[in-house]
PDB file with SEQRES, HELIX, SHEET and CRYST1 records, atoms N, CA, C and O in Angstrom:
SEQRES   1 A   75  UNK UNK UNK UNK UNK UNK UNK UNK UNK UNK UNK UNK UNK          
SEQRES   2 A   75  UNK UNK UNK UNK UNK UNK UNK UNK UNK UNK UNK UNK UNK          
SEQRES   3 A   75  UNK UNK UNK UNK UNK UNK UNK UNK UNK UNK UNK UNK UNK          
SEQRES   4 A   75  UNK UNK UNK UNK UNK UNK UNK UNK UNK UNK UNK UNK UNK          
SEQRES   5 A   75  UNK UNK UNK UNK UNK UNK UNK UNK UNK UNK UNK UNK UNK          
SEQRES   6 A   75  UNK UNK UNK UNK UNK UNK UNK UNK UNK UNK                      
HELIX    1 AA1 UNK A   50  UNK A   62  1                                  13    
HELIX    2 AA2 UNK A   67  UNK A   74  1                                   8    
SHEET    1 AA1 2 UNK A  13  UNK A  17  0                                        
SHEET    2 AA1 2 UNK A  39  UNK A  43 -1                                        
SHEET    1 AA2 2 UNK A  21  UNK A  26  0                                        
SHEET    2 AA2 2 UNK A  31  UNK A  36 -1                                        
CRYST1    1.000    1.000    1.000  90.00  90.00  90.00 P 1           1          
ATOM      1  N   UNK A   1       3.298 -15.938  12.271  1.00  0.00           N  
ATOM      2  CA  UNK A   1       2.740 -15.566  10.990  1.00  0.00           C  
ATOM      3  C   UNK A   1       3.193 -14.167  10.567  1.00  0.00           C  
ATOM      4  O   UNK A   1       3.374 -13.921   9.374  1.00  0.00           O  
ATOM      5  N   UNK A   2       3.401 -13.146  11.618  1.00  0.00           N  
ATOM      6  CA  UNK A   2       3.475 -12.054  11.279  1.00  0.00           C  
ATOM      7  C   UNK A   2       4.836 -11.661  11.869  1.00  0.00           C  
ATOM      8  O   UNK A   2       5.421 -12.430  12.631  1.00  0.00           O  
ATOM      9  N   UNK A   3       5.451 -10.214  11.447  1.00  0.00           N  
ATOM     10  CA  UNK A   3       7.011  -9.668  12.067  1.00  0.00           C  
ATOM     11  C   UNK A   3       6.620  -8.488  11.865  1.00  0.00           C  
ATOM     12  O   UNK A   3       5.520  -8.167  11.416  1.00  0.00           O  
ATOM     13  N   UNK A   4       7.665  -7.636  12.248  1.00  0.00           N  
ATOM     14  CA  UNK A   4       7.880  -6.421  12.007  1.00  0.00           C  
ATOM     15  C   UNK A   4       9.558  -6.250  11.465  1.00  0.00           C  
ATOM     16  O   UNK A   4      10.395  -6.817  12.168  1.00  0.00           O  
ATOM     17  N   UNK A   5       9.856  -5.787  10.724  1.00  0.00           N  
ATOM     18  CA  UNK A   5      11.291  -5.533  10.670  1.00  0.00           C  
ATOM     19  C   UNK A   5      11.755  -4.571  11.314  1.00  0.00           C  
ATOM     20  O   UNK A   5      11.126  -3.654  11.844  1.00  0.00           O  
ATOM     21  N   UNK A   6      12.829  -4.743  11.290  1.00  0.00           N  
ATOM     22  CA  UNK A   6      13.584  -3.260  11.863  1.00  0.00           C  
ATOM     23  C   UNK A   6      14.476  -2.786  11.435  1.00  0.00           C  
ATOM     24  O   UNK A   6      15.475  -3.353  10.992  1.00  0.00           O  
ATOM     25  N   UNK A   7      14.158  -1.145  11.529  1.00  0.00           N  
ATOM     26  CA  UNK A   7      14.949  -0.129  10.981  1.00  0.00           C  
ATOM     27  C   UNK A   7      15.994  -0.012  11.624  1.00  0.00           C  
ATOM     28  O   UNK A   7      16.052   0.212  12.833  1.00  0.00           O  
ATOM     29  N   UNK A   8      16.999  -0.165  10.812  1.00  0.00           N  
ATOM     30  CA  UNK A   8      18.453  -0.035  11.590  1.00  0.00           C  
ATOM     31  C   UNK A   8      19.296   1.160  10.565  1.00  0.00           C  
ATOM     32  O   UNK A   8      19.359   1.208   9.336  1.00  0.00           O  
ATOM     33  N   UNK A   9      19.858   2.020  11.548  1.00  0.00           N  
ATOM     34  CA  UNK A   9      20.436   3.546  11.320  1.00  0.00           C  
ATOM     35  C   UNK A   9      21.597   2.744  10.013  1.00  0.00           C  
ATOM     36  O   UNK A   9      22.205   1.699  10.243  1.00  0.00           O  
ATOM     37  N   UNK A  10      21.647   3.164   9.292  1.00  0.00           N  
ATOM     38  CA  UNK A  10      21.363   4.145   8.202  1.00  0.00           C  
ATOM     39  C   UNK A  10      19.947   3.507   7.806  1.00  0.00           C  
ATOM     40  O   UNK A  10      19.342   4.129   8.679  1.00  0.00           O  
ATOM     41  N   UNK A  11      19.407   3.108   7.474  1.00  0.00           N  
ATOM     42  CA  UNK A  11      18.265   2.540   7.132  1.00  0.00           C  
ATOM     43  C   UNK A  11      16.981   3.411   7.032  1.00  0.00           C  
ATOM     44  O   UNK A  11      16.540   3.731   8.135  1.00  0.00           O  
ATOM     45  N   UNK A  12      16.183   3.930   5.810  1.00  0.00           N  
ATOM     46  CA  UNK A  12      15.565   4.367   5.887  1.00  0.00           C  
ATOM     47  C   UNK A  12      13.935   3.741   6.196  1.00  0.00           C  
ATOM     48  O   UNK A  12      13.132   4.402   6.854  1.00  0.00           O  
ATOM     49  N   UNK A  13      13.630   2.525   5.682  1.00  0.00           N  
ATOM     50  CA  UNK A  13      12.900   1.344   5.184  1.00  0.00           C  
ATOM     51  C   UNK A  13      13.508   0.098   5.109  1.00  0.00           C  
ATOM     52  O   UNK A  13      14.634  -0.073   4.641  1.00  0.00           O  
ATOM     53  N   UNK A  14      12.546  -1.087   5.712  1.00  0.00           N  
ATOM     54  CA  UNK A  14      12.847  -2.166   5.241  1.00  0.00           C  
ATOM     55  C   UNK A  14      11.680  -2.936   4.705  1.00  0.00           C  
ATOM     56  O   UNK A  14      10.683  -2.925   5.427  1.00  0.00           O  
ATOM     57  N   UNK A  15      11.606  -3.604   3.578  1.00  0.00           N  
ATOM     58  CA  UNK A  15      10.472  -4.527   3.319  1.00  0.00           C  
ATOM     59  C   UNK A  15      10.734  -5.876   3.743  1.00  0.00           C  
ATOM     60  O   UNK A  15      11.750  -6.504   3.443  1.00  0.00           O  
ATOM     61  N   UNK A  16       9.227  -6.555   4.867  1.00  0.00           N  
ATOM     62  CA  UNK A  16       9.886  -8.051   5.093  1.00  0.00           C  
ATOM     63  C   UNK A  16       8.644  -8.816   4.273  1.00  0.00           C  
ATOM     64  O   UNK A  16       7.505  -8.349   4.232  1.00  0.00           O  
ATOM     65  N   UNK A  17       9.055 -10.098   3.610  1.00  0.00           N  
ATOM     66  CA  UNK A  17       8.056 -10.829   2.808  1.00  0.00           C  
ATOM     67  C   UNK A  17       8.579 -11.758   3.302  1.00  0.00           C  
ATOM     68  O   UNK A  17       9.788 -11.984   3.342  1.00  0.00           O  
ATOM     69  N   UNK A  18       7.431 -12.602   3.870  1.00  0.00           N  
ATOM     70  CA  UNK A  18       7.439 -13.633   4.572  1.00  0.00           C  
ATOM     71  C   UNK A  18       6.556 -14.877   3.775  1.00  0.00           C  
ATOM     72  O   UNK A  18       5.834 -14.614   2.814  1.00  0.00           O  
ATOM     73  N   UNK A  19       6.744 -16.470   4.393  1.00  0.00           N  
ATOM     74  CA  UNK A  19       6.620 -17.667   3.651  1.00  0.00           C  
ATOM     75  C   UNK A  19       5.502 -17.603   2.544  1.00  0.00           C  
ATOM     76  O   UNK A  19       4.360 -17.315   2.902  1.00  0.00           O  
ATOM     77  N   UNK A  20       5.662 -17.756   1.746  1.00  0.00           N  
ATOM     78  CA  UNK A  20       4.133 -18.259   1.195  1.00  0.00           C  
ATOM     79  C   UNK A  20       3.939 -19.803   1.342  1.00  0.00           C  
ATOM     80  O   UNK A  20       4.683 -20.770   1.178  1.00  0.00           O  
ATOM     81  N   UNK A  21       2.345 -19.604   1.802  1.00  0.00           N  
ATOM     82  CA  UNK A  21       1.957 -20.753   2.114  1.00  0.00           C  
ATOM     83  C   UNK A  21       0.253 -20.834   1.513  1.00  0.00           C  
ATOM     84  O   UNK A  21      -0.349 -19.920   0.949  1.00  0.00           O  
ATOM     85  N   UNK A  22      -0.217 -22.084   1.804  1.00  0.00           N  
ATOM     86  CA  UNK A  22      -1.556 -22.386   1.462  1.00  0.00           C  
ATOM     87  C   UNK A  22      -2.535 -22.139   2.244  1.00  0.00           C  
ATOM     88  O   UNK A  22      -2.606 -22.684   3.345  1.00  0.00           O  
ATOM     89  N   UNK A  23      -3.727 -21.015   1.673  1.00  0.00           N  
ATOM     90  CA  UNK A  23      -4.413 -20.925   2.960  1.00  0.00           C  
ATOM     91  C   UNK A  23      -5.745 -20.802   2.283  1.00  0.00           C  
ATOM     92  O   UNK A  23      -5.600 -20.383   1.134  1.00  0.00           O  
ATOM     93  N   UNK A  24      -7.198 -21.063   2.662  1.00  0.00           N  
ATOM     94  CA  UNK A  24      -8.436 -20.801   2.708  1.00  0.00           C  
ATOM     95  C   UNK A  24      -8.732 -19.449   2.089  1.00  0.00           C  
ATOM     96  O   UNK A  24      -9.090 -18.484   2.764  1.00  0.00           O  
ATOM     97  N   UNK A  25      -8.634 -19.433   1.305  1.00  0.00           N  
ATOM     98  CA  UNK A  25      -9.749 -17.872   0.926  1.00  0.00           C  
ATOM     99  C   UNK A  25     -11.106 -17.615   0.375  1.00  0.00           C  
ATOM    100  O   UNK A  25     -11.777 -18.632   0.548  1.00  0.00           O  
ATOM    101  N   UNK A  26     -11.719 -16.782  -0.154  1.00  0.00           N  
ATOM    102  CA  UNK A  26     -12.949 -16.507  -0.655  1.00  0.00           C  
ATOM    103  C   UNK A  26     -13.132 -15.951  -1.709  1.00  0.00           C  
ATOM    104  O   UNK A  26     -12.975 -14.742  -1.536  1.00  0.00           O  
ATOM    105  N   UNK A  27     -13.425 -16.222  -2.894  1.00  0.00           N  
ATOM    106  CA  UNK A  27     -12.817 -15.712  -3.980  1.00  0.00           C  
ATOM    107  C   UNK A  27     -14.226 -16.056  -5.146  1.00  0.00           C  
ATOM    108  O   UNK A  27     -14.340 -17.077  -5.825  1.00  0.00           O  
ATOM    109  N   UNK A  28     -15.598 -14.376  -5.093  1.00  0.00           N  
ATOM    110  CA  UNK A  28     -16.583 -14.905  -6.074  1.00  0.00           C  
ATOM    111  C   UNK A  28     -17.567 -15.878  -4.888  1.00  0.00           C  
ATOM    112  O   UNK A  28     -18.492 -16.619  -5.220  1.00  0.00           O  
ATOM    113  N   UNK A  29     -17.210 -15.704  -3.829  1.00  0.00           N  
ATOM    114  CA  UNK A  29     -18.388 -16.169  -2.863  1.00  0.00           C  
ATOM    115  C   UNK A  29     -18.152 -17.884  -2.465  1.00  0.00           C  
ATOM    116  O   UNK A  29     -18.823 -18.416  -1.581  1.00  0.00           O  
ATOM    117  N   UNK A  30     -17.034 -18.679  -3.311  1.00  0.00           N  
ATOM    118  CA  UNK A  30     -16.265 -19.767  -3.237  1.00  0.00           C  
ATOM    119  C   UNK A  30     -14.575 -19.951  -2.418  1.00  0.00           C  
ATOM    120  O   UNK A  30     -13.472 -19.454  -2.646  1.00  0.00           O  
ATOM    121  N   UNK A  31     -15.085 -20.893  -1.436  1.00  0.00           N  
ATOM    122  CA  UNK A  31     -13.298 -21.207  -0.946  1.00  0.00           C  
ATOM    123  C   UNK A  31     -12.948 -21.783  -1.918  1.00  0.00           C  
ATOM    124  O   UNK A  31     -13.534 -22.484  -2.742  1.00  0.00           O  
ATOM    125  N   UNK A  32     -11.336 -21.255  -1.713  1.00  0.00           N  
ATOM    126  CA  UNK A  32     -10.320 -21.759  -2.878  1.00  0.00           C  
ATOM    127  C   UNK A  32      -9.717 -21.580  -1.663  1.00  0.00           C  
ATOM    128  O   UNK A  32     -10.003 -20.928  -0.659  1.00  0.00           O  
ATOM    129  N   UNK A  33      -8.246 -22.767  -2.177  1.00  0.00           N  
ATOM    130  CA  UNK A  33      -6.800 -22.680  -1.450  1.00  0.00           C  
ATOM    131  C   UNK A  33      -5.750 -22.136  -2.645  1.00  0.00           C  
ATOM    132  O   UNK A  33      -5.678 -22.496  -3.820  1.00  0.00           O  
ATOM    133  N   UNK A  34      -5.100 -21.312  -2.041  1.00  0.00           N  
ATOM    134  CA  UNK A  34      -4.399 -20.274  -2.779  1.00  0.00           C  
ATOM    135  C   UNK A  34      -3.358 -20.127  -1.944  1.00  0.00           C  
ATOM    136  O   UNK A  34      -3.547 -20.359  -0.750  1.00  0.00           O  
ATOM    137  N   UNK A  35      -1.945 -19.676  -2.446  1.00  0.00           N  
ATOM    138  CA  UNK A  35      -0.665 -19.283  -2.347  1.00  0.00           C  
ATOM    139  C   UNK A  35      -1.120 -17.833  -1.460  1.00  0.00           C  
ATOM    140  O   UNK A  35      -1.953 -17.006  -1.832  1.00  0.00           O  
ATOM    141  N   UNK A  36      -0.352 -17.805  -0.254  1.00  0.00           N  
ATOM    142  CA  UNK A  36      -0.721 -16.362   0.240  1.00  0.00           C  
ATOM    143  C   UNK A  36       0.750 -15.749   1.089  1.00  0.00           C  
ATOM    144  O   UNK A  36       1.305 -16.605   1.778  1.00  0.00           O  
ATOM    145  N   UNK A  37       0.957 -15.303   1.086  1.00  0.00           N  
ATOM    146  CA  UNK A  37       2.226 -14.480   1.995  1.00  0.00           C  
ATOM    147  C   UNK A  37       1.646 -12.816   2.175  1.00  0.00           C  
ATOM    148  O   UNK A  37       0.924 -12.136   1.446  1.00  0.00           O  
ATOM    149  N   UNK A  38       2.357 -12.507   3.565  1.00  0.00           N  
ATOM    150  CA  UNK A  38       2.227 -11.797   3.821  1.00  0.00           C  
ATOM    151  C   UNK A  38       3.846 -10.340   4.002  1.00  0.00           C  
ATOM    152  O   UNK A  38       5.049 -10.538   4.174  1.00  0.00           O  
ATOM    153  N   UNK A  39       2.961  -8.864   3.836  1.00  0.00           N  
ATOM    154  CA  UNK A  39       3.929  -8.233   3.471  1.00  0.00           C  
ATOM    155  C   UNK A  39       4.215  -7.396   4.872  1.00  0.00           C  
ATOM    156  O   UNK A  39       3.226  -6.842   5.351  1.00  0.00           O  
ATOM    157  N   UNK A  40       5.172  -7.287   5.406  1.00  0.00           N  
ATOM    158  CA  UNK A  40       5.675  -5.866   6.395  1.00  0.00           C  
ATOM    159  C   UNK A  40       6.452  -5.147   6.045  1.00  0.00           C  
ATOM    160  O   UNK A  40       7.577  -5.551   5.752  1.00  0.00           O  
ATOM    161  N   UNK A  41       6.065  -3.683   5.949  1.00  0.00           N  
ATOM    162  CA  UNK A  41       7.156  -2.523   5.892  1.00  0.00           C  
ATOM    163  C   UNK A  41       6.962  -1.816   6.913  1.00  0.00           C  
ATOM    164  O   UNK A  41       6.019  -1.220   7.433  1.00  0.00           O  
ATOM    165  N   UNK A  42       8.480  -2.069   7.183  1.00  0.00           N  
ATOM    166  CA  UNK A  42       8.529  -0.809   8.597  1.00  0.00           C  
ATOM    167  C   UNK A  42       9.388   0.411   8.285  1.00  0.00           C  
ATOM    168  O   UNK A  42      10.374  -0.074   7.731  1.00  0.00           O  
ATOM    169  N   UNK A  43       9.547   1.734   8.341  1.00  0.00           N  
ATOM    170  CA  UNK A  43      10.182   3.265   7.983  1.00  0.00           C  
ATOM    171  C   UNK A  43       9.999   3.595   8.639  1.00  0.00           C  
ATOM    172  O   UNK A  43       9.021   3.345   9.343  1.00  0.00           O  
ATOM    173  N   UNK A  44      11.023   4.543   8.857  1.00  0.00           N  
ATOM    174  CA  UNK A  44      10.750   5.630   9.491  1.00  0.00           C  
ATOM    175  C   UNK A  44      10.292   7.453   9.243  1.00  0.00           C  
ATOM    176  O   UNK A  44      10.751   8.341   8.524  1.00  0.00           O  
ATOM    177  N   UNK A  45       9.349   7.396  10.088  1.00  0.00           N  
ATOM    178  CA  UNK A  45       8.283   8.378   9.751  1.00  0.00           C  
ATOM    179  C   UNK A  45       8.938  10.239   9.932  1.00  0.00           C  
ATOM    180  O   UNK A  45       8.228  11.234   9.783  1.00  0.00           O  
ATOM    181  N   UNK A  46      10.027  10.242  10.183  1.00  0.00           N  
ATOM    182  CA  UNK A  46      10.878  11.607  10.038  1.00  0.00           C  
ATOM    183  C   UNK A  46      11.372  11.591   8.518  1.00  0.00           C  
ATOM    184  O   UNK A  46      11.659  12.723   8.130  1.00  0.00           O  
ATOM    185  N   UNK A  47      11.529  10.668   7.638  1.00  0.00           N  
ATOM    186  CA  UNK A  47      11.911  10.553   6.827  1.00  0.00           C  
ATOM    187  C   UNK A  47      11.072  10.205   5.437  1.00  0.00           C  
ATOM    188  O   UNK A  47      11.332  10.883   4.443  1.00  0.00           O  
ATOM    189  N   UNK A  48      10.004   9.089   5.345  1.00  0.00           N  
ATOM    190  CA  UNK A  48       9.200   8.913   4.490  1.00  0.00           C  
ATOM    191  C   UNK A  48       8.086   9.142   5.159  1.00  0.00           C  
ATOM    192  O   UNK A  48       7.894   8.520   6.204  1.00  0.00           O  
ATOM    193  N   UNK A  49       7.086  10.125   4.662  1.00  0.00           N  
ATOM    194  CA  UNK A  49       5.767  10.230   4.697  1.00  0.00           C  
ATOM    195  C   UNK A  49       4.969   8.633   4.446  1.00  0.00           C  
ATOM    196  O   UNK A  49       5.188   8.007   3.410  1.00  0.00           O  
ATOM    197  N   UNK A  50       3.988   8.066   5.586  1.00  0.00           N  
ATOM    198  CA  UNK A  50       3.000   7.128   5.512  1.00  0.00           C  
ATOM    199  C   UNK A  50       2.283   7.242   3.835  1.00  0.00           C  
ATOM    200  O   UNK A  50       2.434   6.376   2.974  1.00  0.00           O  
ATOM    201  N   UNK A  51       1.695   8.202   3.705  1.00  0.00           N  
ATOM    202  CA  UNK A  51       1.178   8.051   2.343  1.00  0.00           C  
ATOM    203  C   UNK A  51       1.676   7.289   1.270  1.00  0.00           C  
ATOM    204  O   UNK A  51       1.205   6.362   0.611  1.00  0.00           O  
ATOM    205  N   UNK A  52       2.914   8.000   1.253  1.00  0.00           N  
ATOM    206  CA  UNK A  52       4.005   7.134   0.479  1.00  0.00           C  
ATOM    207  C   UNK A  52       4.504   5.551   0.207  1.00  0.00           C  
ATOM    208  O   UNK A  52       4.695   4.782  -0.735  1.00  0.00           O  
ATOM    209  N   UNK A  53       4.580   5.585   1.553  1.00  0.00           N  
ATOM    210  CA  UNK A  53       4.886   4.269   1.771  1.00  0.00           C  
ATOM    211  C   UNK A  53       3.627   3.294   1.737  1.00  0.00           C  
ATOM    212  O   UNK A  53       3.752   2.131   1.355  1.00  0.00           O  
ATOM    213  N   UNK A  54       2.429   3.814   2.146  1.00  0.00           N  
ATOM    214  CA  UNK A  54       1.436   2.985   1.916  1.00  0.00           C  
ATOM    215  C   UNK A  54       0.952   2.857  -0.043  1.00  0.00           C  
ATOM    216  O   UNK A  54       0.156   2.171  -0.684  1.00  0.00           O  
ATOM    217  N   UNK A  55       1.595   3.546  -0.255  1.00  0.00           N  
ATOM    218  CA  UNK A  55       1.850   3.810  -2.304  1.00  0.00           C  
ATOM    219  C   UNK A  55       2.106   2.611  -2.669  1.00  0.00           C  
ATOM    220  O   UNK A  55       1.524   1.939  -3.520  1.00  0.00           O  
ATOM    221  N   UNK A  56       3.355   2.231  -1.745  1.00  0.00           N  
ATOM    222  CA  UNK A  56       4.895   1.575  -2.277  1.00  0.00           C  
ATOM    223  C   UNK A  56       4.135   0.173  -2.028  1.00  0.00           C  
ATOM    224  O   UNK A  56       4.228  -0.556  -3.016  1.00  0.00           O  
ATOM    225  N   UNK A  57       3.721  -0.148  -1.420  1.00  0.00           N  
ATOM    226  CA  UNK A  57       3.215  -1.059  -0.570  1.00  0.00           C  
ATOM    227  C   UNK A  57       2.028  -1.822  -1.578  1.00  0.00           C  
ATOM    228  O   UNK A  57       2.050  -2.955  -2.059  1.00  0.00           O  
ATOM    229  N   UNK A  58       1.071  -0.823  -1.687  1.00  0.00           N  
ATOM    230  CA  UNK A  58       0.176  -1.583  -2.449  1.00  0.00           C  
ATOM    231  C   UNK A  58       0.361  -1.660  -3.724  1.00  0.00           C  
ATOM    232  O   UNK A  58      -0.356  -2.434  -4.358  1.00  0.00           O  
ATOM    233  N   UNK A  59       1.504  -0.773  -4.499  1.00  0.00           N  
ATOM    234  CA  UNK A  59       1.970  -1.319  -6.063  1.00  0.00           C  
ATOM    235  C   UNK A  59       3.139  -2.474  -5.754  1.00  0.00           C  
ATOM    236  O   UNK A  59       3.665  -2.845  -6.803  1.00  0.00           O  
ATOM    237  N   UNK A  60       3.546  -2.977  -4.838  1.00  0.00           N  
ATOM    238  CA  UNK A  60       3.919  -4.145  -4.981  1.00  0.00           C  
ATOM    239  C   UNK A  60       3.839  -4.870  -4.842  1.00  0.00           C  
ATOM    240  O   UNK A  60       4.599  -5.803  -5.102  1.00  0.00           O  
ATOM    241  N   UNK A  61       2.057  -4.838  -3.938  1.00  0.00           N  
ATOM    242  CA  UNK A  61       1.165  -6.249  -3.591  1.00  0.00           C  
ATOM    243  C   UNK A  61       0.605  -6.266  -5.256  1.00  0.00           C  
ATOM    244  O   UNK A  61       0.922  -7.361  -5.723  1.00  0.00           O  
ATOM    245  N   UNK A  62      -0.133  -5.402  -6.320  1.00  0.00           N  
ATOM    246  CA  UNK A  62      -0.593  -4.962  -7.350  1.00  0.00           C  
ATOM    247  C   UNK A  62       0.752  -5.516  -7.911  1.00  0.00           C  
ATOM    248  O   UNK A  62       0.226  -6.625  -7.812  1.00  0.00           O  
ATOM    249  N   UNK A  63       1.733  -5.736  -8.304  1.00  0.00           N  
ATOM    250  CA  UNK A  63       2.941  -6.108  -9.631  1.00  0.00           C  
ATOM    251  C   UNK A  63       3.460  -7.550  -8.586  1.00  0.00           C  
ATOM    252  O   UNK A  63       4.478  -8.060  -9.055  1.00  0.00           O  
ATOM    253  N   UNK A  64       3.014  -8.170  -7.462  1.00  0.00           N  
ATOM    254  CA  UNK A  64       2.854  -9.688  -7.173  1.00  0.00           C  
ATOM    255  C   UNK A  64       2.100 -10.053  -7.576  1.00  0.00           C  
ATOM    256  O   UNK A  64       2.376 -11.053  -8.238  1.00  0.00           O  
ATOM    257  N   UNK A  65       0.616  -9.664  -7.576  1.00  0.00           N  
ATOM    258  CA  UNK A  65      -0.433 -10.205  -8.004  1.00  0.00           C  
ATOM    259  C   UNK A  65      -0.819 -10.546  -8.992  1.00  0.00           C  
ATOM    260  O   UNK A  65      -1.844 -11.213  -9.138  1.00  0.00           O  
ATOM    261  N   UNK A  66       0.401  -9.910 -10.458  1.00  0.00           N  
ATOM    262  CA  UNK A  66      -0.253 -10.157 -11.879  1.00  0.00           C  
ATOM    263  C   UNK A  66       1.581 -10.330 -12.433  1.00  0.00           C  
ATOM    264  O   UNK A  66       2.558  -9.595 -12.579  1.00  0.00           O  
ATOM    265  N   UNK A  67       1.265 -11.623 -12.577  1.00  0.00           N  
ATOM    266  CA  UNK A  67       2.595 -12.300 -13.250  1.00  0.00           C  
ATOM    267  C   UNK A  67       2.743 -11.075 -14.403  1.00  0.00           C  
ATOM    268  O   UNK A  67       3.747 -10.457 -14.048  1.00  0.00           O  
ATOM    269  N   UNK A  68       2.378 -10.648 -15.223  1.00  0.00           N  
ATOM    270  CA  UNK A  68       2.515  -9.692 -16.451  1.00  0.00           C  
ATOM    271  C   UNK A  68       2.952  -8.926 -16.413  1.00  0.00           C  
ATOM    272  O   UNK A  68       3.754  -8.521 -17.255  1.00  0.00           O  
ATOM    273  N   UNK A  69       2.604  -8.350 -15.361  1.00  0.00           N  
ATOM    274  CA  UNK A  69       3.101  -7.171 -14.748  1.00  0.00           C  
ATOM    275  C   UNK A  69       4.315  -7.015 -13.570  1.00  0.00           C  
ATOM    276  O   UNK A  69       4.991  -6.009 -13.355  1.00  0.00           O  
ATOM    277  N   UNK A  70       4.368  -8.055 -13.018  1.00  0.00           N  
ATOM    278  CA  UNK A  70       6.199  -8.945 -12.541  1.00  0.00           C  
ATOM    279  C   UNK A  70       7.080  -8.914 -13.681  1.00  0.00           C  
ATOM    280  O   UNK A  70       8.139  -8.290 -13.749  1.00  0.00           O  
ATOM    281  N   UNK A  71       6.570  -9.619 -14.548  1.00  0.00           N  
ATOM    282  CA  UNK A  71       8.076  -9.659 -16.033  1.00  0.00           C  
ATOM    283  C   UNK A  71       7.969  -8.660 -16.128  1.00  0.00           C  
ATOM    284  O   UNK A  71       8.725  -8.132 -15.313  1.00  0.00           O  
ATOM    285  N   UNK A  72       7.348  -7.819 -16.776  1.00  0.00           N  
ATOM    286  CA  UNK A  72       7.256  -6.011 -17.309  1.00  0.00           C  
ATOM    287  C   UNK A  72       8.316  -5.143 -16.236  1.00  0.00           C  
ATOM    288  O   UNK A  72       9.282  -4.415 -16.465  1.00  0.00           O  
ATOM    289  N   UNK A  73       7.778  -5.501 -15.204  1.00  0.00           N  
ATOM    290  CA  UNK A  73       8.635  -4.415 -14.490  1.00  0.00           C  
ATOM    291  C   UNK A  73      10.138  -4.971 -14.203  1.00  0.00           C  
ATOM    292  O   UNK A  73      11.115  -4.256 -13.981  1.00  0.00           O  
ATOM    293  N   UNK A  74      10.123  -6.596 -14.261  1.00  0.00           N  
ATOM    294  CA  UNK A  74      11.979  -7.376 -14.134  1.00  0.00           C  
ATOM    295  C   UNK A  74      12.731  -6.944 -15.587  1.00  0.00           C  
ATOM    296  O   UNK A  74      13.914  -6.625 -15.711  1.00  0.00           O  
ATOM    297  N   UNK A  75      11.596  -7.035 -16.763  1.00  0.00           N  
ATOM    298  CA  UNK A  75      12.388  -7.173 -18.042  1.00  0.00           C  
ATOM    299  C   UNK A  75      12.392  -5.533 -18.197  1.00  0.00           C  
ATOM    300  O   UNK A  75      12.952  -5.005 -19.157  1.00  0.00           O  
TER     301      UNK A  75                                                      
END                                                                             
């Protein structure tokens, strides 16, 4: 279910996005089955500050999550 990628020299960062699949969630106190994938970024920490990268991370779980905001940022 899960990886880690790896940083390979020159490489500062890699993002891995892995299958989406159907899974159980809770959504308003109701299961729903919903599309879910999961995200790994691995960096290296001489180079990008964690803060940062935890930035990067959740504005691109935030611009997956809202089709509107996917076109906006492709177009």
């Amino acid at each position: 279910m899960f990886a880690t990628p790896i940083v390979n020299i020159p490489e500062v960062a890699i993002l891995g996005l892995h299958k989406i699949t159907k899974r159980p969630v809770v959504r308003d106190g109701k299961v729903e089955v919903r599309d879910i994938t999961y995200l790994s970024l691995s960096f290296d920490h001489r180079v990008v500050d964690g803060a940062y990268a935890a930035r990067f991370t959740t504005r691109v779980i935030e611009i997956i999550q809202d089709t509107k905001k996917l076109l906006s940022e492709v177009l």
